[in-house]
C-alpha positions in Angstrom: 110.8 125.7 -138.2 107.7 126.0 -136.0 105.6 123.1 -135.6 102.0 123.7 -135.3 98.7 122.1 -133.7 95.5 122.1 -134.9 93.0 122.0 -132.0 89.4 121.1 -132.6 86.1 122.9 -131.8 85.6 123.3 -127.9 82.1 123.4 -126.9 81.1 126.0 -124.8 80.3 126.0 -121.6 77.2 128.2 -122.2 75.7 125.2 -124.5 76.2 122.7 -121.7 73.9 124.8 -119.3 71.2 125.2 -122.0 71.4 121.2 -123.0 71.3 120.5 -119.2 68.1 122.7 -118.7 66.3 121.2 -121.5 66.9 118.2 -120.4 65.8 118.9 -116.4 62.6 120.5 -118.1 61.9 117.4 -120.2 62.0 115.1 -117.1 59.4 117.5 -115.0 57.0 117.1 -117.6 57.0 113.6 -117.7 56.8 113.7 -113.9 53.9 116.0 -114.3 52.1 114.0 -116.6 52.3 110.8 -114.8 51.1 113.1 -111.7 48.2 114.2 -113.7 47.1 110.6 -115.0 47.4 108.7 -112.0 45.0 111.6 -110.6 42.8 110.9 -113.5 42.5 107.3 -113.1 41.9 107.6 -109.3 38.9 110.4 -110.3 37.6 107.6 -112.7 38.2 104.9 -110.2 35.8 106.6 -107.7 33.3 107.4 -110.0 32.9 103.6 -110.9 33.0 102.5 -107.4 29.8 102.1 -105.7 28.7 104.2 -102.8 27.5 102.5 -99.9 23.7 102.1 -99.4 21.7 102.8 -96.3 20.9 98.6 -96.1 24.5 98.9 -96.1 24.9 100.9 -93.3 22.1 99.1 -91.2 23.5 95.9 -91.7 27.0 97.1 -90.2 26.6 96.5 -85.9 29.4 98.0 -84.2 30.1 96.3 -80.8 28.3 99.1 -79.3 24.9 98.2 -81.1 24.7 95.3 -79.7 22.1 94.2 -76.5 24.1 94.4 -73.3 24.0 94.0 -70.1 23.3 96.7 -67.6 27.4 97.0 -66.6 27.8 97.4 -70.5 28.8 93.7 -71.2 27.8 92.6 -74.1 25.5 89.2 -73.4 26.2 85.9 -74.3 24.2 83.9 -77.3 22.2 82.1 -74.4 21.2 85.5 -72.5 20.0 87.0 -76.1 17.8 83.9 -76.9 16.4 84.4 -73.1 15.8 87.9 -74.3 14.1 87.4 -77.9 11.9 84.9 -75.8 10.8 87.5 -73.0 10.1 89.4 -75.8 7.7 87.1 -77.6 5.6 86.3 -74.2 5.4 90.1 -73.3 3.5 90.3 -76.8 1.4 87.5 -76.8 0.0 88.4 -72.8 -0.6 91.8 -73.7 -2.7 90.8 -76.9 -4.3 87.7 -74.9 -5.7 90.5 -72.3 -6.8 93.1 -75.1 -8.8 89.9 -76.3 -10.4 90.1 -73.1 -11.1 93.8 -72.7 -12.7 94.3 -76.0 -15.2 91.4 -76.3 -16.3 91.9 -72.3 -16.8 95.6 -73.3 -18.7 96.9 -70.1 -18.5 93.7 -67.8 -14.5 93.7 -68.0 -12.0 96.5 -66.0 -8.2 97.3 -67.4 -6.1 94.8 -67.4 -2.8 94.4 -64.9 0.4 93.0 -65.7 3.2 91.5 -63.8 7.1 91.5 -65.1 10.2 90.8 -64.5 13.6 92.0 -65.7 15.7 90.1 -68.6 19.3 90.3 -68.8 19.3 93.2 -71.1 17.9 94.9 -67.6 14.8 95.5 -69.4 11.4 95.1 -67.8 8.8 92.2 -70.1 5.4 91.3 -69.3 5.4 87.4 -67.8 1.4 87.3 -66.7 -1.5 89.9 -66.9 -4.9 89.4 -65.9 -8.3 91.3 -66.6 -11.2 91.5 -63.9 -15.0 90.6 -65.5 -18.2 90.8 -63.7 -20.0 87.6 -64.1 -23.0 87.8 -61.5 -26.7 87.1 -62.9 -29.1 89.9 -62.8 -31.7 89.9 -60.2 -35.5 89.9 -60.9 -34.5 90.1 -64.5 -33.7 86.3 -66.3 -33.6 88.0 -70.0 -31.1 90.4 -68.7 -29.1 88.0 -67.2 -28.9 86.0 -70.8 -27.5 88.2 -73.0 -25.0 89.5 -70.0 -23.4 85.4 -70.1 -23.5 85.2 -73.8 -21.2 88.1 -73.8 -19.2 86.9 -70.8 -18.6 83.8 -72.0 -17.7 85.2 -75.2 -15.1 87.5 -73.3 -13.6 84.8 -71.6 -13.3 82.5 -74.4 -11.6 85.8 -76.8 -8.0 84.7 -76.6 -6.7 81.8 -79.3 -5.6 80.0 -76.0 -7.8 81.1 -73.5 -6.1 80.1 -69.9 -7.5 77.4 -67.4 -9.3 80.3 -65.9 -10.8 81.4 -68.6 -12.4 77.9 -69.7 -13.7 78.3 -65.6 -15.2 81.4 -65.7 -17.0 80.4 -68.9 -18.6 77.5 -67.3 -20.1 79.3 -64.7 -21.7 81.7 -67.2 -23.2 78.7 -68.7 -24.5 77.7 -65.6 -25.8 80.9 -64.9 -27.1 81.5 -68.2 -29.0 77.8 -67.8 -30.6 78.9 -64.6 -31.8 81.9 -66.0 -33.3 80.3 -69.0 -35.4 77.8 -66.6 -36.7 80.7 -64.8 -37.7 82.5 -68.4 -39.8 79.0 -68.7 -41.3 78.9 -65.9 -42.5 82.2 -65.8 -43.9 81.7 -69.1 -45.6 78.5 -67.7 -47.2 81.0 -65.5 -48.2 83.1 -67.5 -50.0 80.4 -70.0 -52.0 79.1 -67.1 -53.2 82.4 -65.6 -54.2 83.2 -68.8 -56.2 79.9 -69.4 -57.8 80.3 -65.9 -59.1 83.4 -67.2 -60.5 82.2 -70.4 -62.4 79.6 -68.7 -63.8 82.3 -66.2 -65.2 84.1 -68.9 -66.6 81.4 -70.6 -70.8 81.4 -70.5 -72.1 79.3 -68.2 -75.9 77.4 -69.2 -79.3 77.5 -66.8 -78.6 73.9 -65.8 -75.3 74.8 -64.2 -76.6 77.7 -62.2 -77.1 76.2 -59.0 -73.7 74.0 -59.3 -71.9 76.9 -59.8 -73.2 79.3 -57.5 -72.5 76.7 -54.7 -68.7 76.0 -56.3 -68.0 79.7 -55.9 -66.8 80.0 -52.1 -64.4 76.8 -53.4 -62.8 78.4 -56.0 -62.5 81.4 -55.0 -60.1 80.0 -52.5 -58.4 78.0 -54.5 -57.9 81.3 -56.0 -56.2 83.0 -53.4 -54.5 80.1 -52.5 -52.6 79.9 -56.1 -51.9 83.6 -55.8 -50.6 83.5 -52.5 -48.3 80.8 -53.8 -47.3 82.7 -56.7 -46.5 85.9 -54.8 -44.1 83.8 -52.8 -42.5 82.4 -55.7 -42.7 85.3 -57.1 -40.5 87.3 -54.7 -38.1 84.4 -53.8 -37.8 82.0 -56.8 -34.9 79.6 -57.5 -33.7 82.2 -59.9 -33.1 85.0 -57.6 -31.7 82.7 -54.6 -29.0 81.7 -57.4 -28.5 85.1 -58.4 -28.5 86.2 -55.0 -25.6 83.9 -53.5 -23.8 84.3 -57.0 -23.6 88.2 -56.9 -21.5 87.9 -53.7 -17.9 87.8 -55.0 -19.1 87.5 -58.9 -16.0 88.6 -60.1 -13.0 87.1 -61.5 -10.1 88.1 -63.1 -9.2 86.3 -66.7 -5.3 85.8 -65.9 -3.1 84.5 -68.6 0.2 83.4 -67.2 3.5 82.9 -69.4 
């Protein structure tokens, strides 16, 4: 007898390649779509993110934005204090001498500064000064007035005006006080002349005649006498010696020191 074995189905080999592919494919998909929404969520990540500003960038200093010190070392919180300070006085100088300039107008000249250098190596403004003419006007007390109100107004300009300043103004005053007596007396003058010639016009009666016709040599000297002593006055007077001896040198300079 022959004996006999049944053998079951074999699969093929061809099968095993095609179940092999199809799984390979499967799992590059799934790599593909995890590819695709991690790219997605990254896209959607950036759009919610907020861009940074301009305030943003300003208020980011890199070391090299900060002050330094002419060998590029950056200074020290002391040195930048010193320099936010030489900054302040360079300021306040150069508006106390524009203060100056434009309330002397025509009686003040530019004004001149002195500095020195910070630690930054930077040049600020430690005094400046501004020159103003002060001297009275000669033969002319009116003038001389209105020149002193102004001058003391110029030196007085600043909201601190300097020790200087507060001198230069009192000597105006004292200028514009001399000029105001000589504005009185000359009116004083003036009044009496005019009252001498009132009374010279004034009739005279028939009873007087002979009085006044031998009073006439008298006065008339008297006359010339007061004229005489006017003309003198009038070329020399107190007023113009003042002005005279305070024209020499009248001119100081408004300094303002830090």
């Amino acid at each position: 007898m022959f004996a006999s074995t049944v053998v079951g189905p074999i699969p093929l080999p061809a099968q095993q390649g095609v179940s092999g592919t199809m799984h390979a494919s499967a799992q590059g998909g799934e790599a593909r779509n995890a590819r695709g929404e991690a790219a997605n969520a990254e896209t959607r990540a950036g759009r919610d993110t907020p861009r940074p500003t301009q305030a943003d960038d300003d208020k980011h200093v890199t070391p090299g934005d900060k002050p330094t010190k002419p060998g590029a070392e950056t200074l020290t919180e002391a040195e930048l204090r010193q320099v936010e300070q030489m900054k302040v006085t360079d300021q306040e100088i150069r508006r106390h001498e524009l203060a100056h300039q434009v309330a002397g107008g025509a009686y003040t000249g530019g004004a001149s500064y002195s500095y020195e250098r910070g630690p930054d190596g930077k040049r600020y403004v430690v005094a400046g000064e501004v020159p103003i003419d002060y001297g009275p006007v000669q033969g002319d007390p009116r003038a001389t007035i209105d020149k002193m109100q102004q001058v003391i107004s110029a030196a007085l300009a600043p909201a601190d005006p300097s020790p200087k300043d507060h001198q230069v103004a009192a000597r105006a005053r004292g200028y514009m006080m001399a000029a105001q007596l000589e504005m009185a007396r000359q009116q004083g003058e003036m009044d009496g002349a005019r009252r001498e010639a009132q009374s010279a016009q004034s009739p005279v009666g028939s009873a007087d005649t002979r009085q006044t016709g031998s009073d006439a040599p008298q006065r008339a000297a008297a006359s010339d006498r007061l004229q005489a002593e006017r003309t003198a006055v009038a070329e020399l007077s107190q007023y113009d010696i003042i002005a005279r001896t305070a024209n020499v040198g009248a001119q100081e300079s408004l300094r303002s020191l830090a």
